[in-house]
C-alpha positions, -999 to +999 in steps of 0.1 A: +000+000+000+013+038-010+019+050+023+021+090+031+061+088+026+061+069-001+032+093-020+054+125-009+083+105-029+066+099-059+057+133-062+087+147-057+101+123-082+079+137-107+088+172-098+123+167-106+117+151-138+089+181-149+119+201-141+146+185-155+135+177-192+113+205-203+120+200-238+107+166-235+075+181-237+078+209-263+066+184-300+032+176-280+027+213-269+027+220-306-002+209-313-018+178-337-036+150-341-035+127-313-049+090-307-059+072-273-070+037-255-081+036-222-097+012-195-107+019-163-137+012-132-171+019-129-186+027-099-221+036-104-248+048-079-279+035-065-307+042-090-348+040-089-362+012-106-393+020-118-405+033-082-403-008-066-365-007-058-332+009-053-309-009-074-269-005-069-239-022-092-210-034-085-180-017-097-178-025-134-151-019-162-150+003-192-132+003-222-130+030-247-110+046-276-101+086-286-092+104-317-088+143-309-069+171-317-045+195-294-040+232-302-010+249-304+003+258-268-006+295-257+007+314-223-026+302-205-019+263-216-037+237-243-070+231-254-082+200-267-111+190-285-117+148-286-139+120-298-148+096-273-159+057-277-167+032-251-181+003-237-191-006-204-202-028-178-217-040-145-231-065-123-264-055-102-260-053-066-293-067-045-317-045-044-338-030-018-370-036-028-400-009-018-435-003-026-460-029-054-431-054-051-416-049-018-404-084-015-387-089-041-347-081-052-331-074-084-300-092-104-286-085-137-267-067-155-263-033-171-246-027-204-239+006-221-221+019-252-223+056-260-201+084-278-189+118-264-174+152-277-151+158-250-129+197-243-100+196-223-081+225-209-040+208-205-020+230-174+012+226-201+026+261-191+040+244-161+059+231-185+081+190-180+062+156-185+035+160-160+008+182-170-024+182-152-058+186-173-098+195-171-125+188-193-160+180-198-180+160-225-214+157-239-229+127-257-251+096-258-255+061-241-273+030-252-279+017-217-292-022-220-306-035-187-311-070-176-326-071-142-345-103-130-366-103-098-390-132-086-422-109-088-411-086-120-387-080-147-367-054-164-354-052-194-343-039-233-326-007-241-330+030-245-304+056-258-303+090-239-284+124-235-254+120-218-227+142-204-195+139-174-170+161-163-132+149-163-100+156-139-063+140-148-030+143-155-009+134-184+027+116-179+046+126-212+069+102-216+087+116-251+072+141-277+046+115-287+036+088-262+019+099-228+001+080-203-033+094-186-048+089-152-078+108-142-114+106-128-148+111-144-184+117-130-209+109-154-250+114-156-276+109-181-315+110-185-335+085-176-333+057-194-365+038-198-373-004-202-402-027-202-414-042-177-433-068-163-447-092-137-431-126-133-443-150-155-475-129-169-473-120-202-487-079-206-493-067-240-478-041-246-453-045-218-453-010-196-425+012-194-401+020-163-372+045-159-339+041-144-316+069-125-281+058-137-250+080-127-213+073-112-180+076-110-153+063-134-108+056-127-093+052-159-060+052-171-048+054-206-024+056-233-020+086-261+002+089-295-001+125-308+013+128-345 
């Protein structure tokens, strides 16, 4: 485990080596295209099911890909613009079951797959290898829900408005490859499934919504051109 010592270490470490090679960083501060992978944990919230339960996950995994450009370096820093793909997904925690079907608890899964247009602000005119960032994006996700209880059911897909804001750093490791850490809280509207009672068929199959936000830790890779 990173102890106190051993975090004020690795900080200073990185210090010294944002001071010590500051032309390092100078061919990604020019600007261009650049191109990403990523991967990283989910760790959604507790959402309303329909109004019968309070529905958790378990902390999930997402996998995405970026194409984006960086502008030229000003006195202020970088901006970025970005394309964002991804793919995620989670277990359903138990839930705790309320009102027409208080008896009853939810398993499943929750699947989701969505695009974003992502703006970053990069702290580069601290100039060396580490370079802390901001953004924020706004997209979609195709949210697909599996949830099986003994009295009802929940289930298909919806895709709905999406949007998360975005805190990292970037570890330049020469004038093309970096490496990203950072954290992400994400919401969306509510997406809405069918429903039904266990084992009765109901044509057509009502509707239910979902509250569905989080937090994501991922960690990536970047080439810029």
């Amino acid at each position: 485990m990173l102890n106190g010592k051993s975090f004020v270490a690795a900080l200073a470490i990185a210090a010294t080596a944002s001071v010590a090679s500051p032309a390092l960083a100078q061919g990604n501060d020019a600007g261009g295209v650049y191109v990403g992978a990523e991967t990283g944990v989910v760790m959604a919230g507790s959402g309303n099911l329909g109004g019968d339960a309070v529905v958790g996950q378990k902390a999930g995994f997402d996998l995405g890909g970026t194409v984006g450009y960086r502008f030229a370096q000003t006195p202020s820093g970088n901006f970025r613009v970005e394309l964002e793909g991804h793919y995620s997904q989670s277990d359903l925690d138990t839930g705790r079951p309320y009102g027409a079907f208080a008896a009853d608890a939810y398993n499943g899964e929750v699947q989701t797959a969505g695009a974003m247009v992502n703006a970053y602000y990069d702290l580069s005119q601290l100039g060396g290898r580490v370079v802390p960032y901001v953004g924020a994006g706004l997209g979609f996700e195709n949210v697909d829900l599996d949830a099986r209880g003994s009295a009802a059911s929940y289930h298909g897909n919806d895709t709905v408005f999406a949007y998360q804001a975005i805190a990292g750093i970037e570890y330049r490791i020469d004038n093309h490859v970096s490496v990203t850490l950072d954290g992400r809280y994400f919401d969306m509207d509510k997406p809405r499934f069918h429903t039904a009672p266990a084992g009765i068929a109901v044509t057509p199959e009502p509707t239910a919504s979902y509250d569905l936000d989080g937090f994501k830790g991922m960690v990536g890779v970047r080439y810029t051109f």
